[in-house]
ZADO-1210 file (C-alpha; in nm, 4 decimals, padded with zeros to 6 digits):
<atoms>
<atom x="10.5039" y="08.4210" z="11.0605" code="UNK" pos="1"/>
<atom x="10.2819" y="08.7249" z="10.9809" code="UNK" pos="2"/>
<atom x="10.3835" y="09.0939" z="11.0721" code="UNK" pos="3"/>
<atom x="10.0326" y="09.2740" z="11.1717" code="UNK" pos="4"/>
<atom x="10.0585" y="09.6567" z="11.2353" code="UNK" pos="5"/>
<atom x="09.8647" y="09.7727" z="11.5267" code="UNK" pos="6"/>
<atom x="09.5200" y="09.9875" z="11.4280" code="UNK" pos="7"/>
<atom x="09.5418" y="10.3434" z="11.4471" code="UNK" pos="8"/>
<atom x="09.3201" y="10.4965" z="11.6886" code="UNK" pos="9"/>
<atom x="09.0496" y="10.7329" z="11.6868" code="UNK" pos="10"/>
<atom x="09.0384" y="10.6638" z="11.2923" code="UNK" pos="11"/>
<atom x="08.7066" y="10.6474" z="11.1315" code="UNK" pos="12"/>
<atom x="08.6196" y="10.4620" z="10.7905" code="UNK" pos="13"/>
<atom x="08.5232" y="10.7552" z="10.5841" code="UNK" pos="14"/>
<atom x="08.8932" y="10.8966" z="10.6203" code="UNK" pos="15"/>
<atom x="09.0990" y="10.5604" z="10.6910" code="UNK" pos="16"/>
<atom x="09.3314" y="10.4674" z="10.4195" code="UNK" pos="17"/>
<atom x="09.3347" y="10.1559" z="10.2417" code="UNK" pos="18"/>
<atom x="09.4511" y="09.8441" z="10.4235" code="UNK" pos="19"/>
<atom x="09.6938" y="09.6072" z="10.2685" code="UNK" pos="20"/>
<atom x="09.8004" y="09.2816" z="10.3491" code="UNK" pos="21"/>
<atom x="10.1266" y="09.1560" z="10.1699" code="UNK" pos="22"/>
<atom x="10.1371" y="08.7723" z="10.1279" code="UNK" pos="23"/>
<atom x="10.4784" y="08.6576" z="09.9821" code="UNK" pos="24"/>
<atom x="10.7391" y="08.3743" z="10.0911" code="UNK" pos="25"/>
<atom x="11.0367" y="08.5700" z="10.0233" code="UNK" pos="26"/>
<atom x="11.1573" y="08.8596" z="10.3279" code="UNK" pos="27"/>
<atom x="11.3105" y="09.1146" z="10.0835" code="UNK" pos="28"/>
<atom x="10.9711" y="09.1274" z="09.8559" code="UNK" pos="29"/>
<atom x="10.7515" y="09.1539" z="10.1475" code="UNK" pos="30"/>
<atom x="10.9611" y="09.4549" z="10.3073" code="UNK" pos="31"/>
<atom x="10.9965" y="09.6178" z="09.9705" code="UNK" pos="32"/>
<atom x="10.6216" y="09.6332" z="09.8934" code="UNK" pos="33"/>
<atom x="10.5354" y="09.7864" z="10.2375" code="UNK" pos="34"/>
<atom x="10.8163" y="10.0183" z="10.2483" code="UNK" pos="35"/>
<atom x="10.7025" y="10.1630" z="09.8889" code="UNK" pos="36"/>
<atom x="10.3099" y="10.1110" z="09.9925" code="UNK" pos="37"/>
<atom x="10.3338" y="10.2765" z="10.2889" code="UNK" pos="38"/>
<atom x="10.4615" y="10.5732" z="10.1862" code="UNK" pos="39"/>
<atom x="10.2053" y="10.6545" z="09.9580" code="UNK" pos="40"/>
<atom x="09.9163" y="10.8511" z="10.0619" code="UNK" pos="41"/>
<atom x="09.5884" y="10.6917" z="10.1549" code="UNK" pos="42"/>
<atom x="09.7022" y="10.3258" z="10.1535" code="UNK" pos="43"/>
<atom x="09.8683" y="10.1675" z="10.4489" code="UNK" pos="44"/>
<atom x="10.0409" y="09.8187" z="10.4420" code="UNK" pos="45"/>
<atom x="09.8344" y="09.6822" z="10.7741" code="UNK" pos="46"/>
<atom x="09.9976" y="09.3289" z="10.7896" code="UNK" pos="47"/>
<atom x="10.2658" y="09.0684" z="10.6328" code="UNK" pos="48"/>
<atom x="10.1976" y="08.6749" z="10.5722" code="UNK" pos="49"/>
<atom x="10.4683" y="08.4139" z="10.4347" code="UNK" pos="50"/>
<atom x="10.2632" y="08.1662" z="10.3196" code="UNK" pos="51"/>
<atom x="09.8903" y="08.1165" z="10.2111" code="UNK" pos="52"/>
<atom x="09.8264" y="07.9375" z="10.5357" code="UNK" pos="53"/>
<atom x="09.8505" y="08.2523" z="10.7380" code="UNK" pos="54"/>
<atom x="09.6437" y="08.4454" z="10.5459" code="UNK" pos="55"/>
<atom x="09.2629" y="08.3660" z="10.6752" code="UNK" pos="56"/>
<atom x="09.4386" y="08.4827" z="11.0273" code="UNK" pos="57"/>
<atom x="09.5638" y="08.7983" z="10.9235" code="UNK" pos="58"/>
<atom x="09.2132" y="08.8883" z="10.7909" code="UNK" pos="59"/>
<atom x="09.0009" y="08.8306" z="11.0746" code="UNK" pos="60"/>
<atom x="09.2712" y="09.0303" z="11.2613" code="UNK" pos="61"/>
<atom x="09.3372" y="09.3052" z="11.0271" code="UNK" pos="62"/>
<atom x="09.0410" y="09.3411" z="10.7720" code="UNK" pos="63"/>
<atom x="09.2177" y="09.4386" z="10.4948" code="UNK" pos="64"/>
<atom x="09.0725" y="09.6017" z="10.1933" code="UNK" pos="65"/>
<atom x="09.3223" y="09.4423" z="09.9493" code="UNK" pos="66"/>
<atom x="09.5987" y="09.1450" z="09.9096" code="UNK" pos="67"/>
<atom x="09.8515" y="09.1206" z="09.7315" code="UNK" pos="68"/>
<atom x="09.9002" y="08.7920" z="09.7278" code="UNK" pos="69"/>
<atom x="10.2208" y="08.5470" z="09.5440" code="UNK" pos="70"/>
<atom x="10.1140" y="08.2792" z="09.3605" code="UNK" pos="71"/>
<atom x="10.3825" y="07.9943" z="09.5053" code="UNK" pos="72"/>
<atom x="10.4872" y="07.9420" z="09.8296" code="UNK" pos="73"/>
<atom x="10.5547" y="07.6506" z="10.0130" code="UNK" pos="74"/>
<atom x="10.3021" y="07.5563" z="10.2230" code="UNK" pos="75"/>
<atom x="09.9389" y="07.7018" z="10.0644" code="UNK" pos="76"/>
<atom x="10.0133" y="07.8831" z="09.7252" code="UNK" pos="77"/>
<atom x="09.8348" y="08.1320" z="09.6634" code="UNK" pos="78"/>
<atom x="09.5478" y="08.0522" z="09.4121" code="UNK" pos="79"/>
<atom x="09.4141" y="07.8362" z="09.7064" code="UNK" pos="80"/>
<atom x="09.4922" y="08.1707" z="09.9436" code="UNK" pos="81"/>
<atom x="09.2003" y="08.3267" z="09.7024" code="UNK" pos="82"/>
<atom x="08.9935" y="08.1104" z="09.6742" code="UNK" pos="83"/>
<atom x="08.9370" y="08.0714" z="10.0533" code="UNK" pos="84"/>
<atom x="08.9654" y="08.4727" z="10.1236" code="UNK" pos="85"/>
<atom x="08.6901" y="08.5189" z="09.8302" code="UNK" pos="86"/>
<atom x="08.4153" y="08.2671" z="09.9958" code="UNK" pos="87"/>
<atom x="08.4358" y="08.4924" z="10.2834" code="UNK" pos="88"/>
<atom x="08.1311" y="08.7566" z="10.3519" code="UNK" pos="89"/>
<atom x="08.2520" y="09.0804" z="10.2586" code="UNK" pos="90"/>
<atom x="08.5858" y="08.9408" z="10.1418" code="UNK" pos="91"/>
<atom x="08.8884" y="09.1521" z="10.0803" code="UNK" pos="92"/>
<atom x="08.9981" y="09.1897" z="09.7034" code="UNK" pos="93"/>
<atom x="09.2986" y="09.0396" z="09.5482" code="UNK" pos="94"/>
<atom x="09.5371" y="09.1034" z="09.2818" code="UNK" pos="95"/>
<atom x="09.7711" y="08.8416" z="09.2290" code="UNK" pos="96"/>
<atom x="10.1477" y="08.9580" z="09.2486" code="UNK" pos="97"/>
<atom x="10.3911" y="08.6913" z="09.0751" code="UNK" pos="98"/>
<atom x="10.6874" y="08.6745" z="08.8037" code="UNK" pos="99"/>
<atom x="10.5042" y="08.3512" z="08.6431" code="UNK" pos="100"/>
<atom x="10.2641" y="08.4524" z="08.3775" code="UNK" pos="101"/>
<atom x="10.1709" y="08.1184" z="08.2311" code="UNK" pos="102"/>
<atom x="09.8405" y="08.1189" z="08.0809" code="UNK" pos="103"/>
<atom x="09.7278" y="07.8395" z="08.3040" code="UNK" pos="104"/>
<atom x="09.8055" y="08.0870" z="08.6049" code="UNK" pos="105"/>
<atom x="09.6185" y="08.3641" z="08.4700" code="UNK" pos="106"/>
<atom x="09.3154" y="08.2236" z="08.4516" code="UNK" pos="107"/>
<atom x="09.3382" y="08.0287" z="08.7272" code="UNK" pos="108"/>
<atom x="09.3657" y="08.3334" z="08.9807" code="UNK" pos="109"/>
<atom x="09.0983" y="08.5111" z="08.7723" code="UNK" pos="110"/>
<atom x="08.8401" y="08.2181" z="08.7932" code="UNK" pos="111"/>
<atom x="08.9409" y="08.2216" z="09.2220" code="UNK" pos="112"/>
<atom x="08.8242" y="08.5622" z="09.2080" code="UNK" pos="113"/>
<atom x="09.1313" y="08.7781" z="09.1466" code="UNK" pos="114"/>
<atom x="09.0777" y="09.1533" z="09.1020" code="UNK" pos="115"/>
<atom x="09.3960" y="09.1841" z="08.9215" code="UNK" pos="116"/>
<atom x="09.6925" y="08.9897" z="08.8371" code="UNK" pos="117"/>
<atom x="10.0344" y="09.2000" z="08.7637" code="UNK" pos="118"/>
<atom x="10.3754" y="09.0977" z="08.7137" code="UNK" pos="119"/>
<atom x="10.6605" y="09.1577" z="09.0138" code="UNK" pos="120"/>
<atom x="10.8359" y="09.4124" z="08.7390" code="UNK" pos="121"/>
<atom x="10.5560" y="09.5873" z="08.7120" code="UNK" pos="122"/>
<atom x="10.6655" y="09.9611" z="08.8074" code="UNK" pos="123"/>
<atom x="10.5369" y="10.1221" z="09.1513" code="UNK" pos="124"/>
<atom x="10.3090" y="10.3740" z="09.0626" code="UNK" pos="125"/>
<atom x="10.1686" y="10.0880" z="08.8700" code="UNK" pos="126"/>
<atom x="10.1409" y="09.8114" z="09.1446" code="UNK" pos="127"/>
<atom x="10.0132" y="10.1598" z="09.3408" code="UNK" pos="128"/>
<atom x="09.7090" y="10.2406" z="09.0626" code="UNK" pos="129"/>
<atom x="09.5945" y="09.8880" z="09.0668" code="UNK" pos="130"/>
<atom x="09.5511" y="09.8840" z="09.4737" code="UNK" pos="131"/>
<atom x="09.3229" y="10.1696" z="09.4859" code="UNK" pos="132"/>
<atom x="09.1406" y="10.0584" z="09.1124" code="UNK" pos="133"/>
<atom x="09.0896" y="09.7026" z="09.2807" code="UNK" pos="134"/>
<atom x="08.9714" y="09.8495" z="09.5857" code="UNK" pos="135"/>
<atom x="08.7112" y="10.0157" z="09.4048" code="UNK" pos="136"/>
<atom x="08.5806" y="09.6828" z="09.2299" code="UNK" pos="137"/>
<atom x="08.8202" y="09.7422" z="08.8741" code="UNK" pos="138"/>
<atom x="08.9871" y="09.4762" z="08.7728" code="UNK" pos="139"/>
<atom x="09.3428" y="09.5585" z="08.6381" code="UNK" pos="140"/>
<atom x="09.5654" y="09.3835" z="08.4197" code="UNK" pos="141"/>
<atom x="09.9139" y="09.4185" z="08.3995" code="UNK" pos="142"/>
<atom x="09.9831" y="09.5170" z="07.9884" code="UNK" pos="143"/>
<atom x="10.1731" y="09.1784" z="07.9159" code="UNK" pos="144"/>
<atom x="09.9238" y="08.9815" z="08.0577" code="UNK" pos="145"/>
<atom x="09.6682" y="09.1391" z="07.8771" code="UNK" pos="146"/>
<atom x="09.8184" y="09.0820" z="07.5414" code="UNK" pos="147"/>
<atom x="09.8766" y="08.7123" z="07.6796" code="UNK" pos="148"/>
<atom x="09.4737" y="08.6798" z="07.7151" code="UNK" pos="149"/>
<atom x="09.3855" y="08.8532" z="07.4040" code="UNK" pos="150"/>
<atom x="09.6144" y="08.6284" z="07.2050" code="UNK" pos="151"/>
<atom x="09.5349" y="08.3225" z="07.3817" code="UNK" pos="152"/>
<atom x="09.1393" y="08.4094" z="07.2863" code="UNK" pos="153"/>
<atom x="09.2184" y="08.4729" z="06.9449" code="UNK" pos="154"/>
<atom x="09.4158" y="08.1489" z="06.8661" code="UNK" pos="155"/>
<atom x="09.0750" y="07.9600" z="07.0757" code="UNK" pos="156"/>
<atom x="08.8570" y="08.1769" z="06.8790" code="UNK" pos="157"/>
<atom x="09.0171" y="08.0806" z="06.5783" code="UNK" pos="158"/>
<atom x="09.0876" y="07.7228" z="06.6408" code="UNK" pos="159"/>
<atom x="08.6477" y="07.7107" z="06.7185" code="UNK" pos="160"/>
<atom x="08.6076" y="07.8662" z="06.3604" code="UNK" pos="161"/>
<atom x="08.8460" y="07.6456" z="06.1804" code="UNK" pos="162"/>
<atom x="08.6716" y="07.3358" z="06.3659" code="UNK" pos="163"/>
<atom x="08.3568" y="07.4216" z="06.2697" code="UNK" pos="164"/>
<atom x="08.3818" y="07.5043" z="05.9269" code="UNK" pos="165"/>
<atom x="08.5861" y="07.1261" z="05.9032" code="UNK" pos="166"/>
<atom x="08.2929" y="06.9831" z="06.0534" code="UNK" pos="167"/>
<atom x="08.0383" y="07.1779" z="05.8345" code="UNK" pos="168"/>
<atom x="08.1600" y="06.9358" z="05.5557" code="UNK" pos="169"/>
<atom x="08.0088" y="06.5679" z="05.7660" code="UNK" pos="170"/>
<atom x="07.6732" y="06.4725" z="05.7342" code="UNK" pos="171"/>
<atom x="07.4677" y="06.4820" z="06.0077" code="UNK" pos="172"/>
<atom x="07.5067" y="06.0609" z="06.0703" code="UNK" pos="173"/>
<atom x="07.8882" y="06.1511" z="06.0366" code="UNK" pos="174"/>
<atom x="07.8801" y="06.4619" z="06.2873" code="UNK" pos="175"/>
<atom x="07.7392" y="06.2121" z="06.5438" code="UNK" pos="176"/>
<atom x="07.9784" y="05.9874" z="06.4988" code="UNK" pos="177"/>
<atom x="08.2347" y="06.2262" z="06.5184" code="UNK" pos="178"/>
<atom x="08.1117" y="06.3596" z="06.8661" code="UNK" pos="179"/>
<atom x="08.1190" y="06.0201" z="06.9853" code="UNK" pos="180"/>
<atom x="08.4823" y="05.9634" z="06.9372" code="UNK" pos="181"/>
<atom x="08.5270" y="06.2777" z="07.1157" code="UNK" pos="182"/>
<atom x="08.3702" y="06.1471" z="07.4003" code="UNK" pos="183"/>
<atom x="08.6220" y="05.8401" z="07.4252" code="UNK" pos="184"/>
<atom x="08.3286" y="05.5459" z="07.3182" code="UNK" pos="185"/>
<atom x="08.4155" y="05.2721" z="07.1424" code="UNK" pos="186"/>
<atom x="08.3206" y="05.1516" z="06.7892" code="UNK" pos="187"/>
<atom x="08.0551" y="04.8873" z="06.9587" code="UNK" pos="188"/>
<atom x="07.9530" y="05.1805" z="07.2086" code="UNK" pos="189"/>
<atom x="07.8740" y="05.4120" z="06.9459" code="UNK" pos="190"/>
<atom x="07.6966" y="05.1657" z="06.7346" code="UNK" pos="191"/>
<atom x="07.4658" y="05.0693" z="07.0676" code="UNK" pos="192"/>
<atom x="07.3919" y="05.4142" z="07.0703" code="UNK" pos="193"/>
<atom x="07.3134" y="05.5422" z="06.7439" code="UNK" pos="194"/>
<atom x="07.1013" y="05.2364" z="06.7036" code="UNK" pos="195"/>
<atom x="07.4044" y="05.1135" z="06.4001" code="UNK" pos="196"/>
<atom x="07.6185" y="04.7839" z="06.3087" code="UNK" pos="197"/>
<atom x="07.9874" y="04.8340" z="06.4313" code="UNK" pos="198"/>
<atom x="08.0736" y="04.7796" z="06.0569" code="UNK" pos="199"/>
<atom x="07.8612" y="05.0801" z="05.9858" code="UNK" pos="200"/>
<atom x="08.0559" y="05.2915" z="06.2547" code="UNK" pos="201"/>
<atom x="08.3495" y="05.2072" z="06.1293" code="UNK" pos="202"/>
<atom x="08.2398" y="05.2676" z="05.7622" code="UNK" pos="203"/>
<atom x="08.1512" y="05.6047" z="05.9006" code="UNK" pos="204"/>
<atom x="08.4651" y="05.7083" z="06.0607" code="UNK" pos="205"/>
<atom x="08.6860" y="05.6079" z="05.7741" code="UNK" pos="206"/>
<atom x="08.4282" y="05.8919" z="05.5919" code="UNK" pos="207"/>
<atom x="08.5308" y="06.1280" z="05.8265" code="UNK" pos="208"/>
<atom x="08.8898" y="06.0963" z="05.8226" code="UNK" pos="209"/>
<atom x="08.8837" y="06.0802" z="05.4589" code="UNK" pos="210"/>
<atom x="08.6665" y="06.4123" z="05.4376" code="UNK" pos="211"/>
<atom x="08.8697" y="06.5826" z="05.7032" code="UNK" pos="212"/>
<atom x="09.2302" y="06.4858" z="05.5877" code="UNK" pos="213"/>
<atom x="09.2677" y="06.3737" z="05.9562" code="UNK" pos="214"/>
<atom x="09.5269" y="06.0360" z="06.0095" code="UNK" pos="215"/>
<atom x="09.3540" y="05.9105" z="06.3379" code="UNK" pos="216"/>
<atom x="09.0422" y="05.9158" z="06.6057" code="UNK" pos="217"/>
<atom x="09.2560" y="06.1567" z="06.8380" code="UNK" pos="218"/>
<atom x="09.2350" y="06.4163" z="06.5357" code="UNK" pos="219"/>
<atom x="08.8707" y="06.3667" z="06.5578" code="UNK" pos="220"/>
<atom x="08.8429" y="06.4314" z="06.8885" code="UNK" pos="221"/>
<atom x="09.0110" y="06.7344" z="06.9158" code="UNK" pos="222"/>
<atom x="08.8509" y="06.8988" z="06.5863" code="UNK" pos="223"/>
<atom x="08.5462" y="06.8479" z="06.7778" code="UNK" pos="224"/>
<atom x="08.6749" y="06.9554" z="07.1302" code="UNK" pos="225"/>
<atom x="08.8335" y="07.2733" z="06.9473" code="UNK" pos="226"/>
<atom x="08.4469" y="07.3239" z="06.7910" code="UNK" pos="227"/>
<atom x="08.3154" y="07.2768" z="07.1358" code="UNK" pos="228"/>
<atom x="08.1014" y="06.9919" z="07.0568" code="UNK" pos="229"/>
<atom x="08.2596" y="06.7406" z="07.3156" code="UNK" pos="230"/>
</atoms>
């Protein structure tokens, strides 16, 4: 059920604080966030929601500037919370609140349209700096999960380089054959469409795995997904 804190009157928007609207399944996190948020200068914890569902509510009623917003809860988790809140005209800004710092979570928040994703532990004057950074359209990063997306981009970037120079070594007959392997088509498909015999794919593939020290067509395939050519 959400908690929504009545507007204060006579207040205008040049010297209103920031509004926050705390989305989290569990009591004790809610009520620690607004207890610490709200007694901070210039922000002002405006409303509480349990569960994603709630959340398109609380914003037509309160108009918040900024949610923090968990990642799972039990009835709409909160990546689908985002996504909906950030189709919205003039939609409020989100930073993603959660102990789970999987990549996979990461970047999906940040591709909903997070402004920031931090980490529960994440001190106060922390979770603090990244409401009113957010609010002014700076995303914000908590440290680990920084590190987590810079190493995760250099193992990709590294993995593309690797592929590449691998692949450098086909001929351009084999490269095409290659791609095609990627793409899941069979010996006779790929020999329909590179205008070949099957027993001319096949000759070719055996080149490639030879060349490439690869055992199988699934190596293939992901040499050339990890060179972004499928």
């Amino acid at each position: 059920m959400a908690r929504v804190n009545a507007p204060e009157p006579g207040q205008t928007s040049s010297d209103r604080p920031l509004r926050v609207l705390v989305v989290d399944d569990d009591a004790l996190v809610r009520a620690g966030l607004a207890m610490m948020l709200d007694g901070v200068h210039g922000i002002r914890v405006v409303g509480e929601a349990a569960d994603g569902a709630e959340v398109p509510a609380a914003a037509d009623a309160l108009a918040p500037d900024v949610v923090l917003m968990d990642l799972r809860m039990p009835g709409v988790d909160g990546i689908t919370a985002t996504v909906r809140l950030r189709r919205r005209p003039d939609p409020p800004e989100v930073i993603v609140l959660t102990t789970f710092d999987a990549d996979e979570n990461i970047l999906r928040a940040l591709r909903a349209g997070a402004g920031g994703f931090l980490l529960k532990d994440t001190p106060p004057d922390r979770i603090v700096q990244a409401v009113r950074r957010v609010a002014e359209g700076e995303p914000i990063l908590s440290p680990r999960v920084t590190r987590r997306l810079m190493e995760r981009a250099a193992v990709q970037a590294g993995a593309y380089e690797r592929a590449r120079e691998a692949l450098a070594a086909l001929s351009p007959r084999e490269g095409e054959v290659a791609v095609a392997v990627a793409r899941g088509s069979s010996n006779a498909e790929i020999a329909a469409e590179l205008f070949m015999t099957v027993a001319t794919v096949k000759a070719h593939v055996s080149h490639v795995l030879d060349k490439l020290g690869l055992d199988n067509r699934t190596q293939i395939a992901l040499l050339a997904h990890d060179a972004g050519l499928a």
